[in-house]
C-alpha positions as CSV (number, residue, x, y, z in Angstrom):
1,X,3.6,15.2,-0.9
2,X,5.9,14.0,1.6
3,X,9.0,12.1,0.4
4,X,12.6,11.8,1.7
5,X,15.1,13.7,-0.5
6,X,17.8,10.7,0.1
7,X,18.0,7.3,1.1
8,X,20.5,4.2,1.9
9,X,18.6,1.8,-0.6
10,X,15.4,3.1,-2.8
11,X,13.6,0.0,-2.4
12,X,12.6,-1.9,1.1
13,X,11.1,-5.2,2.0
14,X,7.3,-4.9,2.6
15,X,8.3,-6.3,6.6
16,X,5.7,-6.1,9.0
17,X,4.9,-4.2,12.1
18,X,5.2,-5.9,15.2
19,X,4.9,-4.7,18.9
20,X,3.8,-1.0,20.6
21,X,5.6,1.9,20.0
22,X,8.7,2.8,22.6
23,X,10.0,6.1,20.7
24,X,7.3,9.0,19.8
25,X,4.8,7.6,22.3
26,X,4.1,10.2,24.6
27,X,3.7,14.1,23.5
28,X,6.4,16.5,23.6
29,X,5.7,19.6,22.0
30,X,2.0,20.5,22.0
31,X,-0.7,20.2,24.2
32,X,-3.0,17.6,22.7
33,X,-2.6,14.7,20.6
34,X,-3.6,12.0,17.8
35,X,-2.4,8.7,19.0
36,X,-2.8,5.9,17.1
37,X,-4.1,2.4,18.6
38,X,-3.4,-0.2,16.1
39,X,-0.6,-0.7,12.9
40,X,-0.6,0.6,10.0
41,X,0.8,2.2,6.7
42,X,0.2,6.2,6.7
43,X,0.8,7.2,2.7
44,X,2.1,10.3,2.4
45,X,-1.2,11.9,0.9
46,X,-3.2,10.8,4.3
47,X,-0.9,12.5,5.8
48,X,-1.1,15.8,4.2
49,X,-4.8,15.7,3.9
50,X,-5.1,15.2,7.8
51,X,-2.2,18.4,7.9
52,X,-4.6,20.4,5.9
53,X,-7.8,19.4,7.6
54,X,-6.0,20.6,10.8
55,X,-4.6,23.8,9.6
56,X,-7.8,24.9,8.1
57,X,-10.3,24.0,11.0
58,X,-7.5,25.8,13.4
59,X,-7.6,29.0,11.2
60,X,-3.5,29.1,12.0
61,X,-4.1,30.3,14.8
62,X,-2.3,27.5,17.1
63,X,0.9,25.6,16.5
64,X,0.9,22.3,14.7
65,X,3.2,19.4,14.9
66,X,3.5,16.3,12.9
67,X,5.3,13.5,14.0
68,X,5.8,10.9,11.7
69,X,7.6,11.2,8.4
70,X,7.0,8.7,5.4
71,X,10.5,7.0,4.7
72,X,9.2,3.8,3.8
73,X,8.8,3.2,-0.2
74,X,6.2,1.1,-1.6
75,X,6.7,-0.4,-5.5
76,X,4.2,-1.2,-7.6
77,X,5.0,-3.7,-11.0
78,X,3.5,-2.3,-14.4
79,X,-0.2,-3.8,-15.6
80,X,0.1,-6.6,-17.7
81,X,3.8,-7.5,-17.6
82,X,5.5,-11.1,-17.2
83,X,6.7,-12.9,-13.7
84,X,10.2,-11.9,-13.3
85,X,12.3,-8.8,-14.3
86,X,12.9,-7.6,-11.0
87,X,11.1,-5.3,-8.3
88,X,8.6,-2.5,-9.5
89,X,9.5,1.0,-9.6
90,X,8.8,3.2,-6.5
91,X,5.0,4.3,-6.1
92,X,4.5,6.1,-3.2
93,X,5.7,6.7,0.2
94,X,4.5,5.2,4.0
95,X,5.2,5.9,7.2
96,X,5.2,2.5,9.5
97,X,3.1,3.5,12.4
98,X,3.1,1.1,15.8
99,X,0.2,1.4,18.8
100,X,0.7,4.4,20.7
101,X,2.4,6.3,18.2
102,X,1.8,10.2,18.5
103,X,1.0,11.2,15.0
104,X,-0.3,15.0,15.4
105,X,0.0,17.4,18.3
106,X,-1.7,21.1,18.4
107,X,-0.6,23.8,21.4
108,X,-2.0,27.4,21.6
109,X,-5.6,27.3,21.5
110,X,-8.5,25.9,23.3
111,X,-9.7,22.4,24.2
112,X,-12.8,21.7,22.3
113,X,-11.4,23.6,18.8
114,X,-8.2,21.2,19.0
115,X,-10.6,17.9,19.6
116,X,-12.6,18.9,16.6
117,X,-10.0,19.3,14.6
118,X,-7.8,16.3,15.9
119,X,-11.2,14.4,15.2
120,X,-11.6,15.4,11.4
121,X,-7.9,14.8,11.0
122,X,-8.6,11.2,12.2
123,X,-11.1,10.8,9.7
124,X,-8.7,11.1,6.5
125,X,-6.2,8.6,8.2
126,X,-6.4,4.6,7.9
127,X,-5.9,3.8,11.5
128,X,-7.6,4.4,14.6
129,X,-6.5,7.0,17.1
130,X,-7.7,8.6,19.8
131,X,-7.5,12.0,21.4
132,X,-5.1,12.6,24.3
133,X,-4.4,15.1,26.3
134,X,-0.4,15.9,28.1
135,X,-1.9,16.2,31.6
136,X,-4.8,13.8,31.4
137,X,-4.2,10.6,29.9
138,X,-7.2,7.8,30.0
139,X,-6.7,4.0,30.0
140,X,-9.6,2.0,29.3
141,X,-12.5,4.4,30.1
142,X,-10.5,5.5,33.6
143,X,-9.0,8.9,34.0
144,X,-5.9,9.3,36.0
């Protein structure tokens, strides 16, 4: 599981996520990518289910990127305790995600294995994405 070995403060204001994404929008190391296309909160597990799912379909053959890190901690109270006392212990761990964020990117093998496996990647992650390519990227059902 995914967690930062340091932080400035352990726990952070829940926040929200406003706007697109103007950093980690466009790919840089691979050759196709998982963008995402609305917020969200990634946990840390989603993330290294989708890592696995990839790895395994790709038999290691390619090279495999992931692009967001969870450095956000979530808190969770105990059951049944009384109003006050403070903030809950830390829980788990999210990565804040924006539209157009790249999340995954494969290089080094072909086309149609790195859709299929970007496509059962998307399917363990709780936001929508969509498949892009470096040299081909499609806006609104047009390819330019």
């Amino acid at each position: 599981m995914l967690s930062p070995k340091k932080t400035k403060y352990n726990k952070y204001h829940r926040g929200r996520i406003k706007g697109k994404a103007v950093r980690g929008n466009k790919i840089c190391f691979g050759l196709f990518g998982l963008q995402a296309i609305n917020p969200s909160w990634i946990s840390s597990n989603q993330i290294d289910a989708a890592r696995k799912v990839i790895d395994k379909y790709t038999k290691r053959d390619g090279k495999a990127w992931i692009r967001i890190f969870p450095d956000k901690s979530l808190t969770k109270r105990a059951a049944e305790t009384r109003m006050g006392s403070g903030k809950g212990s830390v829980d788990s761990w999210v990565a804040k995600v924006k539209p157009g964020t790249i999340l995954f990117e494969i290089n080094l093998i072909s086309e149609s294995i790195a859709k299929l496996a970007l496509n059962l990647a998307s399917h363990k992650l709780s936001v929508k994405t969509r498949i892009i390519n470096k040299y081909k990227y499609s806006y609104a059902n047009k390819t330019i």
